[in-house]
Each structure stands twice: as C-alpha cells, then as structure tokens.
C-alpha positions in Angstrom: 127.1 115.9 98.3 126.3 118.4 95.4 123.6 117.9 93.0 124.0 118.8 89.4 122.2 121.9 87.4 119.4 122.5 89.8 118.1 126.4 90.1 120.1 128.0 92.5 118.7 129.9 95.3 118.0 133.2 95.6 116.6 135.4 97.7 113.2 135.6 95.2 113.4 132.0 95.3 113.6 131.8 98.7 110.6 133.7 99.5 108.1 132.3 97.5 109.3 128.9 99.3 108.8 130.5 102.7 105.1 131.9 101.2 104.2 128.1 100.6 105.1 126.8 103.9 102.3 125.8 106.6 104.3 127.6 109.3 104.4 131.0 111.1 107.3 133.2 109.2 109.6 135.4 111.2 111.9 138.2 110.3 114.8 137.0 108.6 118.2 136.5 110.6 120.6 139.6 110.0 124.2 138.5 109.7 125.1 139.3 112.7 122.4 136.3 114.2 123.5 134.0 112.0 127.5 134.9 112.5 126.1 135.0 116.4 124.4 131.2 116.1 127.3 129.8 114.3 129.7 130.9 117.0 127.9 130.1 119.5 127.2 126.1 118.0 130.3 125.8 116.4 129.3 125.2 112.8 128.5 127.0 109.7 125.0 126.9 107.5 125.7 126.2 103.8 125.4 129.4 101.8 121.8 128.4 100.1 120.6 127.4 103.9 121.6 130.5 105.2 120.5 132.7 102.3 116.7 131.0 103.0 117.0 131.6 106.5 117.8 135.3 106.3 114.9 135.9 103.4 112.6 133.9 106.7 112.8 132.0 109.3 109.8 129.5 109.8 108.7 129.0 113.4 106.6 126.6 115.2 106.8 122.5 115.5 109.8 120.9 113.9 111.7 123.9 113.0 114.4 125.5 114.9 114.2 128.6 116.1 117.9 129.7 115.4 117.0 133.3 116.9 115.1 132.6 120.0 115.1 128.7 120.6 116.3 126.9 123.5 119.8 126.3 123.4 119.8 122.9 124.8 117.1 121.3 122.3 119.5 123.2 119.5 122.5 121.5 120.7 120.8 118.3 120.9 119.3 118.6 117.5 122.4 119.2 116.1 124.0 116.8 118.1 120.9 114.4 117.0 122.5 112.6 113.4 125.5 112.2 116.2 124.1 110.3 118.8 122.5 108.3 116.2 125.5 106.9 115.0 127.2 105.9 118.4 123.3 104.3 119.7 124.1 101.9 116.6 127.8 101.7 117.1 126.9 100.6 121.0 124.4 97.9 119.0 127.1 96.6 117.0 128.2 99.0 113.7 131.3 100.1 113.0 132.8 102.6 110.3 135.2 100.9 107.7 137.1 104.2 107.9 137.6 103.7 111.5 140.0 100.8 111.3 139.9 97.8 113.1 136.8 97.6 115.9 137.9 97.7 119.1 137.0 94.3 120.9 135.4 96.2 124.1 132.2 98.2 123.2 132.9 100.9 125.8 136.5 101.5 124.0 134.9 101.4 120.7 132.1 104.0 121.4 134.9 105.7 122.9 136.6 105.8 119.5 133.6 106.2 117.8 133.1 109.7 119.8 136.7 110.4 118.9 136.4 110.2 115.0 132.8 111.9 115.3 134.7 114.9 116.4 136.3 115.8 112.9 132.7 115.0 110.6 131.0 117.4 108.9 128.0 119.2 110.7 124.7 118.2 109.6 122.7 121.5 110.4 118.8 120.4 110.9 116.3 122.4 108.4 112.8 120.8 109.7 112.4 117.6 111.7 115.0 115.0 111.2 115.7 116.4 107.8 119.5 118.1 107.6 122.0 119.9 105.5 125.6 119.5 105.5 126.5 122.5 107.1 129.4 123.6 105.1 130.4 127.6 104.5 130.0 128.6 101.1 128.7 125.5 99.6 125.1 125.3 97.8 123.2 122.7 96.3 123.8 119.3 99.0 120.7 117.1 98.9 118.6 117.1 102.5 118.9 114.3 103.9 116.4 112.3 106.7 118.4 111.3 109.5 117.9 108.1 111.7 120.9 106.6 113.4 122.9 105.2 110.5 119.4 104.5 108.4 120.0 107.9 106.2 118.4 108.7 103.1 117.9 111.6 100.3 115.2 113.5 100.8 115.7 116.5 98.0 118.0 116.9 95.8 118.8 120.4 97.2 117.0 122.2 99.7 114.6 123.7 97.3 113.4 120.8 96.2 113.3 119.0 99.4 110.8 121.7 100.6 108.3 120.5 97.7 108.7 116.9 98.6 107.6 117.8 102.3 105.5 120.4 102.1 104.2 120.3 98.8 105.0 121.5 95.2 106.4 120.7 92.4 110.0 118.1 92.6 112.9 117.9 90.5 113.9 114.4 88.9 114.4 112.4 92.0 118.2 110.6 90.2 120.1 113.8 90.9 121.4 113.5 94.2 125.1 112.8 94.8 127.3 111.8 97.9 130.6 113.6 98.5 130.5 114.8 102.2 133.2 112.7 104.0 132.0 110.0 106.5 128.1 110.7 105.7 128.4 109.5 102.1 128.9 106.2 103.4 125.6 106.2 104.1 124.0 107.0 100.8 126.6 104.8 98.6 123.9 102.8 96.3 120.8 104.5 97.8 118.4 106.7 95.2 115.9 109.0 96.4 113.3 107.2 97.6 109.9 107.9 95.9 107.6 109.6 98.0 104.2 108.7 97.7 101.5 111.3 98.6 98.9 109.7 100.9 97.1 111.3 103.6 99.5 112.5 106.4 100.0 110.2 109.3 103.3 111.5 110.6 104.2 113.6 112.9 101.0 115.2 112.2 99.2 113.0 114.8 99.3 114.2 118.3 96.5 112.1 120.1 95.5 108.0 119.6 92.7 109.1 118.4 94.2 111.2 115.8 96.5 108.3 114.7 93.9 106.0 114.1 91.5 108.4 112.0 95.4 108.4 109.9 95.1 104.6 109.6 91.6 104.7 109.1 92.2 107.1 105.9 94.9 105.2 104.4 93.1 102.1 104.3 90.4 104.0 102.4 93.2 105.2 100.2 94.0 101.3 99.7 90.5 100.7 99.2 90.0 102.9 96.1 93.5 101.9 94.4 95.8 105.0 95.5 99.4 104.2 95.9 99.9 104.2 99.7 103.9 103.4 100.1 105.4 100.3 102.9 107.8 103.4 104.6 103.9 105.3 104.9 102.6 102.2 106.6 104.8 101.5 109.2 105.6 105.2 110.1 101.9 105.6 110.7 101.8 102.0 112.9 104.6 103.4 114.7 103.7 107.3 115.5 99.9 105.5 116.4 102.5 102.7 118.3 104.0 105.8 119.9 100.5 107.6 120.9 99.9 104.1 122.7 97.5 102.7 120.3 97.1 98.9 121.2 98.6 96.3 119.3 100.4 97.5 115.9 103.8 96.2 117.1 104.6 93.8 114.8 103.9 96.6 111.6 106.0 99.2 113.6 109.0 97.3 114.3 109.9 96.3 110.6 113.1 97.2 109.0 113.4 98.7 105.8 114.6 94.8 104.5 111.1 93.8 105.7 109.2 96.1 103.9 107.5 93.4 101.6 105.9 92.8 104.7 103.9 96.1 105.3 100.8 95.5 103.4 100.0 92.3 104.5 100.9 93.4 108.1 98.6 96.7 107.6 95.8 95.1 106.6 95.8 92.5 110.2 96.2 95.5 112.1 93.2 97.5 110.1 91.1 94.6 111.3 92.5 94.3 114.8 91.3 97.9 115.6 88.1 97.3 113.9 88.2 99.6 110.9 87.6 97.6 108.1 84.0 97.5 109.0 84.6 101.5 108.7 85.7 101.3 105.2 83.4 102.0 102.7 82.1 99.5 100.5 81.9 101.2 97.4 84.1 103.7 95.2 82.1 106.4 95.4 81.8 106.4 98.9 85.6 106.2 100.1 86.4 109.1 97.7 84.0 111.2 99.8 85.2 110.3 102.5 88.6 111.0 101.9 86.8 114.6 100.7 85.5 115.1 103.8 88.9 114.3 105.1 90.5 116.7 102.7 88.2 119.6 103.9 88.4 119.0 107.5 92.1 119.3 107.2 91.5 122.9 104.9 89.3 124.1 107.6 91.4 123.5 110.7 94.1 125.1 108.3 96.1 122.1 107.7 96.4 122.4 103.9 99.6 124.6 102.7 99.1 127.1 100.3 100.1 125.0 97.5 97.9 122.2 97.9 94.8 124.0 98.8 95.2 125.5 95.2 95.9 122.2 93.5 93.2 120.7 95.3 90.4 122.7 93.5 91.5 121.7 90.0 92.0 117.9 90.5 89.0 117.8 93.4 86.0 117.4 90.7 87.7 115.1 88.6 88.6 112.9 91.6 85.1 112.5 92.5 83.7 112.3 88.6 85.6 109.1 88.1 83.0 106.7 89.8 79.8 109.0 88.2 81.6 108.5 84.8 81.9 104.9 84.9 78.6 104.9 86.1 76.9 106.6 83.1 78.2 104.1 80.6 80.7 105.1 77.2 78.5 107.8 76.7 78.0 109.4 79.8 81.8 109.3 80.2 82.3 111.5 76.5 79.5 114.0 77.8 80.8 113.7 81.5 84.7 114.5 80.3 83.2 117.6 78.3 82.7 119.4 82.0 84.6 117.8 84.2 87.8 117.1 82.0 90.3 114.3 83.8 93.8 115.6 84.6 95.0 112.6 84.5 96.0 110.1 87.3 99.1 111.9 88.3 97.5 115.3 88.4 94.6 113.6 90.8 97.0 112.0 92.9 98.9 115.5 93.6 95.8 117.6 93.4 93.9 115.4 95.6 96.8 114.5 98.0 96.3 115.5 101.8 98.4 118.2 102.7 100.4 119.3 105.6 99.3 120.7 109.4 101.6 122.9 110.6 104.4 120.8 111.7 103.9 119.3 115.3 106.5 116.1 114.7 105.7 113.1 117.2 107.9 110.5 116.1 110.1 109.2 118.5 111.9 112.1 119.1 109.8 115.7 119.3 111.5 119.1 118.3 110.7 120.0 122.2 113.7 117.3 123.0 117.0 118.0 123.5 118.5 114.7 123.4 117.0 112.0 121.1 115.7 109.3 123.4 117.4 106.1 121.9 115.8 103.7 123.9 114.9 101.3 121.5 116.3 100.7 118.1 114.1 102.5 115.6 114.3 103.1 112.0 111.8 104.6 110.2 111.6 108.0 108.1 108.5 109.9 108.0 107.5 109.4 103.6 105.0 111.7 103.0 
C-alpha cells in the first residue's frame, strides 16, 4: 500500500512531528538499535518509520518503547494484527487466498497459522495503529488494526500523526492497498472521516472519567457539533470497559449497525442520568465544553498544536450565541472584533485535544497478548 505524491519524510519533517506530539521524546535509535530490534523481532521498519524513529522516539502509553520496552508486550504487539486474524478465523472467517476451508476448525486455524507465517509484518507505530514493515519502502498508509475489521488511518505516516494527534491532514482519497494478504482488507474501504469531538478513547482511565467523556459529547450533540457513530460506541465501550453500568447494547454494535448509534446514545445518556446535566441553552453548553477545554490545557492534555489553534478559533466559538443574540446589527459590529473563522476553523480550533496517550480499550499497551475474549470491533475515531 503506497500513497501517491505525499511529502516525503525527512529528518526536518520528522522532528517537527515529534515537537507536536503529547508524549515524552527520547533520544533517537542509532542504527545499530534499530539493526539490533529488527534482529531480535524478525522484521524490518519501513524506511520513513525508521527515519522518524531515529530523528525520536516517543515514550509513554501506547507507544513502543523499541529501546527499552519489555520484550514480551513487543512481541505480542506485533504479533497483535496476527492473533486478530486467527480469533476471527476460530469464529468462522476464512481467507479466499487460502483455498478451500478446512471442515474442522482446529485444522483450519492450524492452516490459518501456517499461511500467517509468510505475511507481511505490520510494525505498531501508536496503539493499534501499524505500518507495513517493509525495508526500504516509504509512504504505506497507517492502518488501525482490529482482528479482520482494518481500516486507513493516514495516508502515510505523516499524515496519520495529524489525524491522531492533531494538525493539519492530507485529502483523505489517497490511500492505496498493495501489501499482499492485508489489502484484502481495505479492497472498497476509503479513509474514514474522522470527526474531532472531545476525546473519549483511550484517554479514560477511571468510570468516572468515561462518563464526564459521554457527558461532553452529548453537550457536543446538544449545540450541533458533528459527533461521529465510530465516536459513540467507542466511548460506550472504553466506559463499558471501565465497568460503567448498562451501555451494552451501544458498545456491542458492528460497524453495519452504525445507523443505530445515535438513537442508542441518546437511551444510554438518559439511563445514567445526564441529560438533566445538559445545558439547556447554547450559550451555556459552549462553556461548558470551555471549561472542559481548559481543564484538559491545565492537566496538560492539549498537544502543542491544538493548544495554539485553540486561541484563535476559542472567541469566535463562544461569540456565536452573543451574536445572534444582539440582532443583525450587533452581529456586523460583533464580527468587526471577534471575526468568525468559519465553521471548519471552529470545529478544529475548538476541538478537544489529546492526553498523553494512556490507551484502555480492550487491549492496553501494558499487554502482551491481546485478550480476545469476546468479539470486538471497534476503532478509536478521534
């Protein structure tokens, strides 16, 4: 999977990526770590992946610490997209490519394992987000990993960095499949669009913490901001995870069910009682989701990036009700000082950023072996 005329990277490049990241930066892996790692795992980083690595390497929550991690929870998150495969092979898929299924499930999976064997590596970057780990090679989209439920997630590694952590993203069309077996996958699939929302996953580490999420994206929906399905049912199921009562039924739909989130979203708002906590007016939810925003810029949850947008776009944001408000006239003497970016601007200046990555989906950086207990499909859609 290449992706057409996008910038290349470089070590420049690199850095100021590694600047805007809401993560501890360590010393850049010398050749001899990364020659070191790769014998050691048995796989090779793509030349742009490696080149970012050795400008930085981010540490803390969700990224792998290629110099100093465990090697178990390396193995199993490399191992991770893997696993994935055979949990949903065991539950009944099978790989065209493969031939004819194998009437017995244990031979199948035995099989499956067999043909695994000879796939490209995906090599994880952050989370459940991977590159094709292929020597040489630059410009493979990222891709979010989830048993056989895989999507793009930037066209290139560059751009998928913006689209997670904030920044400006590339046309969203360019992506293209060409790794063997994992292009399967993708065949049809766009990028998804990723709608900025307040975060809700895995940035929540208590019930508590999962709930004030909720609580902030039905404010979101109060006001009008685009709050995605995926955002929805990722944040029922990380508070689902967190044991949060009820929110079952909004956790456990498939990407086919979708259409289904909002209506779902709003039974479960009311079942925890906090649709009594949502505003009643305009003016109110927007400073309450600026309180929100500040809270996360004080406990240093805001990357770089955002914190800078968030200025511009900020006074605007909360202008809009005082505008309307004043009449026709107030608006023309209201724009003169506090001049409207526009809805997209607001909706990326204003969007909630990230806290230093601390993933609790269903499966934690801190485990080796992705617990596939349960069928679960979900990505985390900022």
């Amino acid at each position: 999977m290449t992706s057409e005329q996008l910038e290349p990277m470089t070590r420049d490049r690199a850095l100021a990526l590694l600047a805007a990241l809401p993560a501890s930066i360590g010393p850049g892996l010398s050749d001899a770590e990364v020659e070191a790692t790769e014998e050691r795992f048995g796989f090779r980083f793509a030349a742009d992946h490696r080149l970012f690595l050795q400008a930085g390497l981010p540490l803390g929550r969700g990224w792998p610490d290629w110099r100093n991690g465990d090697a178990d929870e390396l193995r199993g998150r490399l191992d991770w997209p893997r696993d994935g495969v055979l949990f949903d092979v065991k539950h009944g898929f099978w790989y065209p490519g493969w031939g004819e299924k194998p009437e017995d499930r244990q031979e199948a999976l035995r099989l499956a394992e067999t043909r695994l064997r000879d796939v490209p590596q995906l090599v994880p970057v952050y989370s459940h987000r991977y590159l094709p780990g292929i020597a040489g090679q630059s410009g493979h989209p990222v891709l979010s990993v989830y048993q056989t439920d895989i999507i793009y997630y930037g066209n290139d590694l560059a751009d998928y960095l913006h689209h997670e952590f904030g920044g400006p993203v590339d046309n969203l069309s360019r992506a293209r499949a060409s790794v063997p077996f994992w292009s399967y996958f993708l065949v049809g699939k766009e990028l998804r669009e990723i709608v900025t929302t307040t975060p809700h996953d895995p940035y929540a580490v208590t019930a508590e913490e999962a709930v004030d999420h909720m609580h902030m994206l039905a404010i979101e929906r109060r006001i009008g901001r685009r709050v995605g399905a995926g955002t929805l049912i990722q944040a029922a199921l990380v508070a689902l995870v967190l044991d949060t009562p009820a929110l079952g039924d909004l956790a456990g739909l498939t990407r086919n069910e979708e259409s289904l989130a909002h209506e779902l979203f709003a039974q479960e708002v009311e079942e925890l009682g906090l649709a009594a906590r949502v505003p009643a007016t305009d003016a109110e939810a927007r400073w309450a989701l600026v309180r929100w925003w500040l809270q996360l810029t004080a406990n240093g949850s805001m990357n770089a990036i955002e914190r800078g947008n968030l200025g511009a776009g900020l006074r605007a944001f909360l202008a809009q009700d005082d505008a309307h408000a004043l009449g026709p006239a107030g608006q023309a003497e209201h724009a003169g000082g506090l001049a409207d970016p526009g809805p997209s601007r607001i909706l990326r200046s204003a969007s909630t950023p990230r806290r230093p990555p601390r993933p609790v989906s269903v499966w934690s950086a801190e485990t080796a072996v992705p617990p596939h207990n349960r069928v679960v499909r979900r990505h985390s859609c900022p």
